[in-house]
C-alpha positions in Angstrom: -48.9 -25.0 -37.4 -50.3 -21.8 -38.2 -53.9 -21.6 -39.3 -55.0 -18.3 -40.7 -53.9 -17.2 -44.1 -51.7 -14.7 -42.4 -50.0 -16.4 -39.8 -48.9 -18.8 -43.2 -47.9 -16.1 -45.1 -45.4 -14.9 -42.0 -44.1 -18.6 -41.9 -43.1 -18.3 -45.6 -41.5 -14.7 -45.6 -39.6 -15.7 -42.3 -38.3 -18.8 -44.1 -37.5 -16.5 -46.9 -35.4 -14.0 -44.3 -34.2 -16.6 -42.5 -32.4 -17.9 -46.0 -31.4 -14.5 -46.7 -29.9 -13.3 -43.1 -27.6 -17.1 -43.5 -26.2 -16.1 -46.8 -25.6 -12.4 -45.6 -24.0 -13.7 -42.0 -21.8 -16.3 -44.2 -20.5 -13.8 -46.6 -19.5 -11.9 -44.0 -17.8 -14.7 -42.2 -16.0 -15.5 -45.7 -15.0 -11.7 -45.9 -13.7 -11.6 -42.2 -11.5 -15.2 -42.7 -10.2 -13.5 -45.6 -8.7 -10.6 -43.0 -7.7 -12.9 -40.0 -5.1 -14.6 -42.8 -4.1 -11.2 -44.9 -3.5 -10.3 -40.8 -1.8 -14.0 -40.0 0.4 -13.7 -43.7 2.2 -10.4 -41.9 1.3 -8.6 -45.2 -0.1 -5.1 -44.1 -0.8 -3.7 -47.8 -3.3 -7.4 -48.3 -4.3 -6.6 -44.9 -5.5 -3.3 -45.4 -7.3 -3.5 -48.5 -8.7 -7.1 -46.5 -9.8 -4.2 -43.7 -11.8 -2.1 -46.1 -13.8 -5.2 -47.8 -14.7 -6.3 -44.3 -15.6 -2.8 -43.3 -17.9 -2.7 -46.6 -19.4 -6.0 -45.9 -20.3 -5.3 -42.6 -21.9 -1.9 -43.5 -23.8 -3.8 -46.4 -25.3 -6.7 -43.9 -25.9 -3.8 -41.6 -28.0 -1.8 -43.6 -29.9 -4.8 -44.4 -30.8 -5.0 -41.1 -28.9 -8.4 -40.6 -26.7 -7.5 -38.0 -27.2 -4.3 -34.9 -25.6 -1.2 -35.6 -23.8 -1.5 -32.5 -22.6 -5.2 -33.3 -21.0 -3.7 -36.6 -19.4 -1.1 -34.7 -18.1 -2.9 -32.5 -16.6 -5.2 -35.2 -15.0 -2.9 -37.4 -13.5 -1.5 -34.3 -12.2 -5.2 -32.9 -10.6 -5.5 -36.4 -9.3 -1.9 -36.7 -7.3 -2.9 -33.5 -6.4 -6.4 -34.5 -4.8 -4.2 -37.3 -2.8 -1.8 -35.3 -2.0 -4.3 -33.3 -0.4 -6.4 -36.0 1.2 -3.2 -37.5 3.0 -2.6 -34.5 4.7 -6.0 -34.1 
């Protein structure tokens, strides 16, 4: 238990961060299920427009310091070839 004044208030704003970085992570998640069935449906145009949310959402938790830089890239750029790949089936 933390015992200066602080040390509590650190306890509180990570609680507070900790709620925020969830919701960020599960709209994200939301936006990216979204994708994998505009991808699954066969649908390019859904899937496309289904590619630029996620890339938005990404760049939003991203600049919120939710997710690495690097993660995101490496994201967009797994999806960007789940894309291509579907395209070319």
């Amino acid at each position: 238990m933390a015992h200066s004044l602080s040390a509590k208030k650190r306890v509180r704003q990570n609680a507070k961060h900790r709620l925020a970085n969830r919701r960020r992570k599960e709209g994200l998640k939301d936006t990216l299920r979204e994708f994998q069935t505009a991808l699954s449906s066969g649908d390019k145009a859904a899937a496309g427009k289904a590619l630029n949310a996620a890339y938005k959402k990404i760049d939003q938790v991203t600049a919120k310091g939710t997710m690495h830089r690097k993660t995101a890239a490496r994201r967009k750029s797994s999806l960007a070839r789940a894309l291509n790949a579907g395209a070319a089936k």
